[in-house]
ROVEXFI-170557 format. One record per residue (C-alpha): residue in three letters; x negated, y negated, z. Coordinates in pm, 1 decimal. Layout:
% ROVEXFI-170557
+---------+----------+----------+----------+
: residuo :       px :       py :       pz :
+---------+----------+----------+----------+
:     ala :        X :        Y :        Z :
...
+---------+----------+----------+----------+
END
This chain:
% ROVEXFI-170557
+---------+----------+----------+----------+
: residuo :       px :       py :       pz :
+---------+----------+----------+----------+
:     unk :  -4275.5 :   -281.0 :   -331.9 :
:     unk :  -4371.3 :    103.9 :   -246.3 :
:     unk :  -4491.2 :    143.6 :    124.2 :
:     unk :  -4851.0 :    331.7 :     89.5 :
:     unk :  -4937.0 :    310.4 :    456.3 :
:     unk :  -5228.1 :    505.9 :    567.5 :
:     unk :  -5055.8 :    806.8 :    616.3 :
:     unk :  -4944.3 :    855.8 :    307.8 :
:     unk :  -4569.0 :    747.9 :    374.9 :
:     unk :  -4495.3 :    810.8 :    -13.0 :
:     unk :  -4599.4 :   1110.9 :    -11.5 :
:     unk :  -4421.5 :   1271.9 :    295.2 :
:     unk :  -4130.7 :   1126.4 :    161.8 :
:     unk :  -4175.5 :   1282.7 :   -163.7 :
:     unk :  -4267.1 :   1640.0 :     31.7 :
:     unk :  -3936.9 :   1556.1 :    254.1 :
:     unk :  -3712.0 :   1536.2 :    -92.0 :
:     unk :  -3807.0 :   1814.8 :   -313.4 :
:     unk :  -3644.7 :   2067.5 :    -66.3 :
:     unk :  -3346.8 :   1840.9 :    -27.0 :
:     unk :  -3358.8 :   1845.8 :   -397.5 :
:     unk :  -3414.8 :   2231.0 :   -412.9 :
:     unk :  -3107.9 :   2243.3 :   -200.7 :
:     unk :  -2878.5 :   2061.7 :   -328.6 :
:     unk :  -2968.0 :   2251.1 :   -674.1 :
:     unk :  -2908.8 :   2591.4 :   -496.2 :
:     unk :  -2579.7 :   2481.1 :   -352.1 :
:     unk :  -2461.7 :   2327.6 :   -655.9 :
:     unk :  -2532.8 :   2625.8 :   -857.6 :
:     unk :  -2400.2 :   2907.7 :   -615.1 :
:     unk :  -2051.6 :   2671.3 :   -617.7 :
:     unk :  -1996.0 :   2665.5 :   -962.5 :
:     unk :  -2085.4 :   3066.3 :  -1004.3 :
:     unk :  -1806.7 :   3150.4 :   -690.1 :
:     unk :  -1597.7 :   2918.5 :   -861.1 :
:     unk :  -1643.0 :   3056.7 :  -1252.1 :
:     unk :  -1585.8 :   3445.3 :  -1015.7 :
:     unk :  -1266.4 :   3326.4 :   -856.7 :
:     unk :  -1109.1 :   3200.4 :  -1172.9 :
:     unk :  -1254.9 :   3474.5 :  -1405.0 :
:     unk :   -928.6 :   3646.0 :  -1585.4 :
:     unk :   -845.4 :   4001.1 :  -1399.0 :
:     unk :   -703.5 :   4280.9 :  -1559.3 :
:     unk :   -579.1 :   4443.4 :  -1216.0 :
:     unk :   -234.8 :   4418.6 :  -1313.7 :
:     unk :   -112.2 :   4601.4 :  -1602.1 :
:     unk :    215.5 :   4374.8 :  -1585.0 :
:     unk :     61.5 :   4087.1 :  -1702.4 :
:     unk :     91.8 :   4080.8 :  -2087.9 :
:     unk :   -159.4 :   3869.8 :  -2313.5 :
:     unk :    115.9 :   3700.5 :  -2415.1 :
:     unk :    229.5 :   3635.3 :  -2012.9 :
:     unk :    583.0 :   3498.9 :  -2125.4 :
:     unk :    856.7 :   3432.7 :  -2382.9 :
:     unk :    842.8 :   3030.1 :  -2240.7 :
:     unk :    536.7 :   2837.2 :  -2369.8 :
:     unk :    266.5 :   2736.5 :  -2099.4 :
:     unk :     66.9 :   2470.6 :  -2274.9 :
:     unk :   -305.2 :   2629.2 :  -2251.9 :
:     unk :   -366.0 :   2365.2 :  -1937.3 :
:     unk :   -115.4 :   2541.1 :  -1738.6 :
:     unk :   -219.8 :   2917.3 :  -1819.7 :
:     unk :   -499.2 :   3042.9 :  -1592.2 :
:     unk :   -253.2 :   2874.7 :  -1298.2 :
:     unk :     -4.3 :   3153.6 :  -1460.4 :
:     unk :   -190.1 :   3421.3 :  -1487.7 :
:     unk :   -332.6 :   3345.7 :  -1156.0 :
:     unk :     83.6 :   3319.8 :  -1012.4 :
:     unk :    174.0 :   3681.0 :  -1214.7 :
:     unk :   -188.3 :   3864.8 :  -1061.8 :
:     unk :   -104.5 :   3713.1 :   -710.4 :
:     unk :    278.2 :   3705.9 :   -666.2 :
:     unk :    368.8 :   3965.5 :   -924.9 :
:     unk :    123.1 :   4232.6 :   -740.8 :
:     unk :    349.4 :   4287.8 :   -498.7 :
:     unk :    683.1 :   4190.2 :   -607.8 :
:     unk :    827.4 :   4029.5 :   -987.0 :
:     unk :    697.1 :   3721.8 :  -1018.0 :
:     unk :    960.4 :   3489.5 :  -1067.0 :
:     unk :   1028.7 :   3160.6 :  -1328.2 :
:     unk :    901.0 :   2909.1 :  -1121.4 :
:     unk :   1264.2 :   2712.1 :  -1188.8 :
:     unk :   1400.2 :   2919.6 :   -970.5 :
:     unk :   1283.8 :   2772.6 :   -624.4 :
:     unk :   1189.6 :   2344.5 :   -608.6 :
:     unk :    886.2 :   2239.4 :   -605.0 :
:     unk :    895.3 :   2206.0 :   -236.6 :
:     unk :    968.1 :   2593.0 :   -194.8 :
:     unk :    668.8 :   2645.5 :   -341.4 :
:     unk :    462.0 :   2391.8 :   -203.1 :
:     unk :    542.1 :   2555.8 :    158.9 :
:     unk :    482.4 :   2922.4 :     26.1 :
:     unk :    138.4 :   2814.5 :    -99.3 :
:     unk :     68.0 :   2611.8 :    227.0 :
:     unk :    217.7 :   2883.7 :    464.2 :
:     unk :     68.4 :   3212.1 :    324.7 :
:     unk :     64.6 :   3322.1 :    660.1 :
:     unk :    438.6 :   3309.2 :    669.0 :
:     unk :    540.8 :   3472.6 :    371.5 :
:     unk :    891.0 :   3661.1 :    391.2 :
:     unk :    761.5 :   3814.5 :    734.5 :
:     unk :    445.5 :   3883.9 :    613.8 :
:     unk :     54.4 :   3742.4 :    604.6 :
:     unk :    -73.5 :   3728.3 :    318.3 :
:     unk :   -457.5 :   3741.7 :    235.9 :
:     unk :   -597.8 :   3387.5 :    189.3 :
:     unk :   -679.4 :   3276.3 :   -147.4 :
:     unk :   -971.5 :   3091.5 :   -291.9 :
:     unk :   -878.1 :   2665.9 :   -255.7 :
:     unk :   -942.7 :   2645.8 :   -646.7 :
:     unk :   -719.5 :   2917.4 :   -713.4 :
:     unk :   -415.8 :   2758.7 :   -489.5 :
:     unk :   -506.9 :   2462.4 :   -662.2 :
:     unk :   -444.5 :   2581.2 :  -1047.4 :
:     unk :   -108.3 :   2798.4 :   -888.1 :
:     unk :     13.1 :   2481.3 :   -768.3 :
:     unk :    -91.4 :   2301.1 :  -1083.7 :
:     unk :    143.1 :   2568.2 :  -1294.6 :
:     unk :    437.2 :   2609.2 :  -1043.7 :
:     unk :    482.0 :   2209.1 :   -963.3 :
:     unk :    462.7 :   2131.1 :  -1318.7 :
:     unk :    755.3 :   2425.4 :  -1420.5 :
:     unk :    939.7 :   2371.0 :  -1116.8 :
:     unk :   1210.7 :   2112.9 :  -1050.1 :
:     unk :   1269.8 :   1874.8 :   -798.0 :
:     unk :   1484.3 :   1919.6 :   -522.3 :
:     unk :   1805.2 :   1739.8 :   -513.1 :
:     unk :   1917.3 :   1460.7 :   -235.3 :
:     unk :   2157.0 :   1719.6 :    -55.2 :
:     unk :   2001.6 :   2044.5 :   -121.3 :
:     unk :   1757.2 :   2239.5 :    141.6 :
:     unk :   1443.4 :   2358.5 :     67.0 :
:     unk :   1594.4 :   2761.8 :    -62.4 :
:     unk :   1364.9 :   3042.0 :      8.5 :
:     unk :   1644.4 :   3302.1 :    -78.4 :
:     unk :   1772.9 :   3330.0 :   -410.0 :
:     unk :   2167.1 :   3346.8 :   -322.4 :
:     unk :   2049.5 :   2962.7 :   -209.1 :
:     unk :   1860.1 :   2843.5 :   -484.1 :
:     unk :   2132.1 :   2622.9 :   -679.2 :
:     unk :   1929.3 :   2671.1 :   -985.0 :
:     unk :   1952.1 :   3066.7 :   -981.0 :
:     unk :   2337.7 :   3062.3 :   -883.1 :
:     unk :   2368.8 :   2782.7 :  -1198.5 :
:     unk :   2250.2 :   3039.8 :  -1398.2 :
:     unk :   2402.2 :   3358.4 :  -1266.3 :
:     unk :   2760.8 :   3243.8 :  -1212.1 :
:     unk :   2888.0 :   3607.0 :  -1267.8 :
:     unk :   2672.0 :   3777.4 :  -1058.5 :
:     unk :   2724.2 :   3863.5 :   -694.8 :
:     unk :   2400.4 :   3955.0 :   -518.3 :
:     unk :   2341.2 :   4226.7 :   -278.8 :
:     unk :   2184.5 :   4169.9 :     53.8 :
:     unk :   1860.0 :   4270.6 :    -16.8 :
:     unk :   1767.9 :   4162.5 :   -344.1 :
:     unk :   1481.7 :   4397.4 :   -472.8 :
:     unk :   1311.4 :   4466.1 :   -744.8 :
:     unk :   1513.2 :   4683.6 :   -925.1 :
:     unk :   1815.5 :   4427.2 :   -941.1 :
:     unk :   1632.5 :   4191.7 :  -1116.3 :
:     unk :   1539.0 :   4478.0 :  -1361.8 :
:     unk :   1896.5 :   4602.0 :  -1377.8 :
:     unk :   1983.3 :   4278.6 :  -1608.8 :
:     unk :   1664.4 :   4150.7 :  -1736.1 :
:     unk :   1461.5 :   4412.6 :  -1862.9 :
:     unk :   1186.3 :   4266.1 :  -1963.4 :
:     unk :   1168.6 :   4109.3 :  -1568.4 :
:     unk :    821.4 :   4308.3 :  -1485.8 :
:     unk :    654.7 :   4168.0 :  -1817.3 :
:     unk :    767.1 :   3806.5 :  -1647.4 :
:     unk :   1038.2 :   3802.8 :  -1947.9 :
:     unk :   1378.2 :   3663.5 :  -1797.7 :
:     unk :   1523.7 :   3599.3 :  -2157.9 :
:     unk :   1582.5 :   3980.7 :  -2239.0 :
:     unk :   1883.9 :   4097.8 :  -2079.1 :
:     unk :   2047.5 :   4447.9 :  -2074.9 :
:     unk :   2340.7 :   4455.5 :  -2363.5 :
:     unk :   2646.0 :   4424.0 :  -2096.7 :
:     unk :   2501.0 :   4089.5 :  -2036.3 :
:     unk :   2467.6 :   3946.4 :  -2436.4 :
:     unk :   2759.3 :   3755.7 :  -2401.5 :
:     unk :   2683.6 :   3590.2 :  -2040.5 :
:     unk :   2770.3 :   3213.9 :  -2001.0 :
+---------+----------+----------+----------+
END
């Protein structure tokens, strides 16, 4: 049963919820537009290809991609997520503020969230005895797959290109001809 005191107790009530409604309209709306902004495709980086790389990313798993290659890859090659465990890259998206020696800007939570979707899902686990690497001379991974090669100090970007040459279009299949026959 409605309460029509004689104040009219319906009808502050009503005058009390349209600009809760109003609001919550507003707030919804402006969300979803930063939201469809953040995630929006940007062509800032004339690295990133259309075709983003020789491994299939199930369509799911893209935008997280080309939201990795933008971020990662604007400063440095973006590398196969395989590389580093999953924890690696758990703590580099947690700890931006610690990355390498450097701070790096803060990114958008839904943005994080679809990086982390992609890199978790293409990363592996980390094994029993192994640390979590942030160097590639201790990723077990990368030294499983470069048995041959001995790594200089500073690994830049330019050693990575040296073998794969298709590194800076996120292609690590290509590799320069003195490496076709590489284990």
């Amino acid at each position: 049963m409605m309460n029509f005191g004689k104040k009219g107790g319906l009808v502050k009530r009503t005058r009390l919820l349209v600009p809760l409604f109003v609001l919550i309209v507003l707030w919804t709306v402006a969300l979803g537009w930063g939201v469809a902004i953040a995630l929006e495709p940007s062509t800032a980086n004339p690295n990133i290809s259309a075709n983003k790389s020789v491994d299939p990313v199930p369509e799911r798993f893209q935008l997280g991609q080309e939201l990795y290659l933008e971020h990662c890859g604007s400063c440095h090659i973006a590398i196969p997520p395989a590389v580093f465990p999953t924890e690696t890259w758990k703590q580099l998206l947690q700890n931006p503020q610690e990355h390498y020696g450097r701070s790096l800007p803060m990114m958008s939570s839904p943005e994080v969230l679809l990086m982390w979707d992609y890199l978790s899902l293409f990363s592996r686990p980390l094994s029993e005895e192994e640390k979590a690497p942030y160097r590639f001379a201790l990723s077990r991974y990368f030294n499983l797959l470069h048995p041959r090669v001995k790594l200089p100090d500073s690994v830049t970007v330019s050693t990575c290109v040296s073998c794969h040459i298709g590194a800076e279009r996120f292609d690590f299949r290509s590799l320069a001809p003195e490496w076709d026959d590489a284990p």
